[in-house]
C-alpha positions as CSV (number, residue, x, y, z in Angstrom):
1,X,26.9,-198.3,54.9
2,X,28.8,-199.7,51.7
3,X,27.0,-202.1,49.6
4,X,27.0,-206.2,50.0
5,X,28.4,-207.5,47.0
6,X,25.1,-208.9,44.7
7,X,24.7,-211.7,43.2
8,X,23.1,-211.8,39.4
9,X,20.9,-213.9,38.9
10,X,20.8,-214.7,34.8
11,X,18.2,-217.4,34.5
12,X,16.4,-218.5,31.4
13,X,13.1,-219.9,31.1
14,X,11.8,-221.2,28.0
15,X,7.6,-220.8,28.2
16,X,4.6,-220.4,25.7
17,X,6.4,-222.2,22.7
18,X,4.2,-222.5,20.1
19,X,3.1,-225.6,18.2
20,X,4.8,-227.0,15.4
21,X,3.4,-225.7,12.5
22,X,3.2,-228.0,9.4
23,X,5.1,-226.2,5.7
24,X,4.0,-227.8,2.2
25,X,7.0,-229.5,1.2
26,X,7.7,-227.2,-1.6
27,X,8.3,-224.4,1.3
28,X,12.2,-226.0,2.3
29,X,13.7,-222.5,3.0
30,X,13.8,-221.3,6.6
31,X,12.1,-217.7,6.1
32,X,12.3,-214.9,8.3
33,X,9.3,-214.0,9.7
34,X,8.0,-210.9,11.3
35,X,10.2,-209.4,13.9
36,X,10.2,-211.3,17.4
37,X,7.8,-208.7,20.2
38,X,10.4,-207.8,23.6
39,X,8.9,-206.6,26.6
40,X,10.8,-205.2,29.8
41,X,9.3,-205.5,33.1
42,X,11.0,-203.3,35.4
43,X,11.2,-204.9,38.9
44,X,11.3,-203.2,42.6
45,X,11.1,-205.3,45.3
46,X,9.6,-203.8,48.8
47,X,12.2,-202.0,50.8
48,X,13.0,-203.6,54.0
49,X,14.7,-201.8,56.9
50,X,16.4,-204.0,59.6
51,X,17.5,-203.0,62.9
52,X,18.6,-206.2,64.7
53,X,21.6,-206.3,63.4
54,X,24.5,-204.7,65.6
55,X,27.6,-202.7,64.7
56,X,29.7,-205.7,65.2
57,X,27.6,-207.9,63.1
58,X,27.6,-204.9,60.6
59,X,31.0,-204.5,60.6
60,X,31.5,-208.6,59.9
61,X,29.0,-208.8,56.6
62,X,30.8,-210.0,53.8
63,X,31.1,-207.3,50.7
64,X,31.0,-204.3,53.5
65,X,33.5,-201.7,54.1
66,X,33.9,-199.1,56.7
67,X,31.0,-196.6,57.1
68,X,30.9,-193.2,57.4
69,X,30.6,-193.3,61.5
70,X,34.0,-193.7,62.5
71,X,35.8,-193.8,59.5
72,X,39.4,-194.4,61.4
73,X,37.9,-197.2,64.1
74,X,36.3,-198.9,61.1
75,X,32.6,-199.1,62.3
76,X,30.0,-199.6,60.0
77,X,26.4,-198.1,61.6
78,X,24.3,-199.1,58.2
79,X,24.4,-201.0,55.1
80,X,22.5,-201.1,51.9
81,X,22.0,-204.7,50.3
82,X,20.2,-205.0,46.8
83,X,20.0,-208.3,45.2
84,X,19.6,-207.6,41.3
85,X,19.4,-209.3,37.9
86,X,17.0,-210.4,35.2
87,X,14.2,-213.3,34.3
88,X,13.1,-213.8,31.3
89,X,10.9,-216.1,28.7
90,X,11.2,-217.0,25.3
91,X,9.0,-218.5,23.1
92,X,9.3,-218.6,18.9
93,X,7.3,-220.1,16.5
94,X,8.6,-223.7,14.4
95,X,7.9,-224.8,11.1
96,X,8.4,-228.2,10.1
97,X,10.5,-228.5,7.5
98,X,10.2,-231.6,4.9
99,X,13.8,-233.1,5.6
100,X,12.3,-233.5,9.4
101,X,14.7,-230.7,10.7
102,X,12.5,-227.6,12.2
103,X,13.0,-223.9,11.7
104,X,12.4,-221.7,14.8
105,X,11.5,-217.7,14.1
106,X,12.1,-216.3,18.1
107,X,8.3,-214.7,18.6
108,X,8.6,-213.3,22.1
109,X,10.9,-212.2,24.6
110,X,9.3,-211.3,27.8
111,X,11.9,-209.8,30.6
112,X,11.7,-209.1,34.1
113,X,14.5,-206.8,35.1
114,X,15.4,-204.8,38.0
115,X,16.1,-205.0,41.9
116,X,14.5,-208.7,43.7
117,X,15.5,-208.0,47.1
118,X,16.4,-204.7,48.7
119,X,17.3,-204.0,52.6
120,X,18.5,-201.2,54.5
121,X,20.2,-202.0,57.4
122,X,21.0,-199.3,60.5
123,X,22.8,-200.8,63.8
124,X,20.8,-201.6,66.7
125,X,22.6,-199.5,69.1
126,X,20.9,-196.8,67.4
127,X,17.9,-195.8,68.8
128,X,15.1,-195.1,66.1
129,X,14.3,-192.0,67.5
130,X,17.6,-190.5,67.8
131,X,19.5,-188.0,65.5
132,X,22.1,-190.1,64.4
133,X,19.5,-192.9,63.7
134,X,17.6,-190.4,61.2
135,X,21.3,-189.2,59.5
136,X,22.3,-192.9,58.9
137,X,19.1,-194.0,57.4
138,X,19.3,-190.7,55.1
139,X,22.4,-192.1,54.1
140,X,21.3,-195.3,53.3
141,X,18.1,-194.1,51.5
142,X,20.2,-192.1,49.2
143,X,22.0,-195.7,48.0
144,X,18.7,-197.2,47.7
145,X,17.6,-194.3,45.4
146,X,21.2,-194.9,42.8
147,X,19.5,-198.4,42.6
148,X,16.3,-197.6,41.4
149,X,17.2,-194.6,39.5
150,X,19.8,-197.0,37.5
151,X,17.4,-199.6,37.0
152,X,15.0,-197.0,35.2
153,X,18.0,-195.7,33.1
154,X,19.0,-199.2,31.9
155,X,16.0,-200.4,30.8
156,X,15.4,-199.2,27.5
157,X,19.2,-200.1,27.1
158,X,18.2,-203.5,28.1
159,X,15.4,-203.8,25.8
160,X,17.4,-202.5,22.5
161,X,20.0,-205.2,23.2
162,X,17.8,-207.6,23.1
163,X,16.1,-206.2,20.1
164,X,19.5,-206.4,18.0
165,X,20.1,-209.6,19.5
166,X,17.1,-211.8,18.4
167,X,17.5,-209.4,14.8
168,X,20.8,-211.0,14.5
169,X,19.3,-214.8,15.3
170,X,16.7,-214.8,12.8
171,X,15.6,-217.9,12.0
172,X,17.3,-221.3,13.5
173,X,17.4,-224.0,11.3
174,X,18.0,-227.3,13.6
175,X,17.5,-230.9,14.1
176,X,15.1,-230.2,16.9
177,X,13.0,-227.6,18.5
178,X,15.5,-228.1,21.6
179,X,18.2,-227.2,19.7
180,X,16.5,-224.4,17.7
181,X,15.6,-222.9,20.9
182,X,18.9,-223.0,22.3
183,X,20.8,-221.2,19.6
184,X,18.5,-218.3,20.0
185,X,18.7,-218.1,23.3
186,X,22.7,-217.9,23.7
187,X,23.1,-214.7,21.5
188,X,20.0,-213.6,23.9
189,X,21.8,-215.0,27.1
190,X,25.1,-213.3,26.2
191,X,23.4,-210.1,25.6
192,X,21.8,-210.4,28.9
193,X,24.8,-211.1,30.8
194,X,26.9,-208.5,29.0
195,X,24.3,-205.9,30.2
196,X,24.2,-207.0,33.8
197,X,27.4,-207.0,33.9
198,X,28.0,-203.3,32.6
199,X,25.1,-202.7,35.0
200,X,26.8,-203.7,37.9
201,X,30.1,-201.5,37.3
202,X,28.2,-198.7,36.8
203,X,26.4,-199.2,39.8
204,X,29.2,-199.3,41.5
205,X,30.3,-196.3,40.4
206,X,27.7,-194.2,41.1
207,X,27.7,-195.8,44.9
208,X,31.0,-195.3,45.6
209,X,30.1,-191.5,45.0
210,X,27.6,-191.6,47.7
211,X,30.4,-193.3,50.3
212,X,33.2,-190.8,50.1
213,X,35.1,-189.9,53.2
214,X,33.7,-186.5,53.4
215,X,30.1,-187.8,53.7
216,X,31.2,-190.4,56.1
217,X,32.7,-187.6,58.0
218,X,30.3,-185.2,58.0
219,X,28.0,-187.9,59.3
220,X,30.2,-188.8,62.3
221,X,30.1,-185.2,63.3
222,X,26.0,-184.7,62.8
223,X,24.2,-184.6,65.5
224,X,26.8,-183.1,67.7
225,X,28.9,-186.3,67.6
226,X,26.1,-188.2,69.1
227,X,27.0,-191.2,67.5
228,X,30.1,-191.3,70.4
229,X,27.3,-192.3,72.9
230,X,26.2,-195.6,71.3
231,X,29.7,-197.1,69.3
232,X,31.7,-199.8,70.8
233,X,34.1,-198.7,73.8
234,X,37.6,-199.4,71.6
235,X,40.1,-201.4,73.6
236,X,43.0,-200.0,74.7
């Protein structure tokens, strides 16, 4: 029922640079240009619900903790796993400048951000038509919606960090386009990262307000403690 622990996945891909574009030699500064166009692309991948899994295997899953069946024996009837994190592309725009070096004005700064994978698991001892079946998957459903509602909420945050941080690159003066492109794209990268990463604690957060003991309870007792029938004889 608690969340698998996600991994981020902060990859950068450089794509659409434009040509090197030729200066008159009088033009040596490296000018600002106009400012660089970011686009965020909110992500949501297909839900998947899995029920092969069994309350053992559940209970086993790395980054899991005890769900709300059971609470004292430790069984875990569902789980929510989201994989999150961003992709992006950068492209900017080069002058040649008459030393050789180049000067690179970031021009675009297309993002991808959200959820890329997204399954809710419920124990297969569970049958799908039974009451306890529908009460776990509710509860699962309601971690699935903290995801998507948080990925709406953070993406205009998203896009004005990135904003401010190609405003504060301006223009790169370097040896090479290479290393043009790279300085813009670690005040980009950090940005990125910084965000994910205040994403995720946040997300946390707001899940662990979903898993509280009194929900796990009250779902042990829906259904007229049905759940009793279909957990794990405990060993005496």
């Amino acid at each position: 029922m608690t969340l698998c622990r996600v991994a981020l996945l902060l990859s950068m891909a450089v794509a659409g640079a434009a040509a090197l574009r030729a200066e008159p030699a009088h033009a040596a500064a490296c000018r600002p240009g106009p400012p660089a166009q970011v686009k965020v692309d909110l992500q949501f991948a297909p839900l998947r619900t899995d029920l092969t899994k069994s309350v053992a295997q559940l209970g086993a899953m790395p980054g899991r903790a005890p769900g709300p069946a059971g609470v004292s024996q430790g069984h875990v009837l569902g789980l929510t796993q989201a994989r999150y994190g961003e992709q992006s592309q950068l492209s900017a725009i080069f002058q040649a400048m008459p030393d050789g070096t180049v000067c690179a004005q970031p021009r675009a700064l297309l993002v991808n951000f959200g959820i890329q994978q997204h399954v809710v698991l419920v124990a297969r001892e569970l049958p799908p038509d039974s009451c306890i079946y529908r009460e776990v998957l509710a509860h699962e459903m309601r971690h699935v919606a903290v995801d998507q509602a948080l990925v709406r909420e953070f993406a205009p945050i998203v896009r004005r960090r990135l904003d401010d941080a190609l405003a504060a690159a301006g223009p790169v003066h370097a040896r090479s386009q290479q290393q043009a492109l790279a300085a813009i794209r670690r005040p980009v990268e950090a940005a990125l990262r910084s965000t994910i990463q205040e994403f995720g604690r946040e997300r946390d957060r707001r899940q662990a307000e979903v898993d509280t003991r009194e929900e796990y309870e009250r779902v042990s007792r829906a259904c007229n403690g049905e759940v009793s029938r279909y957990l794990p004889r405990q060993r005496r």
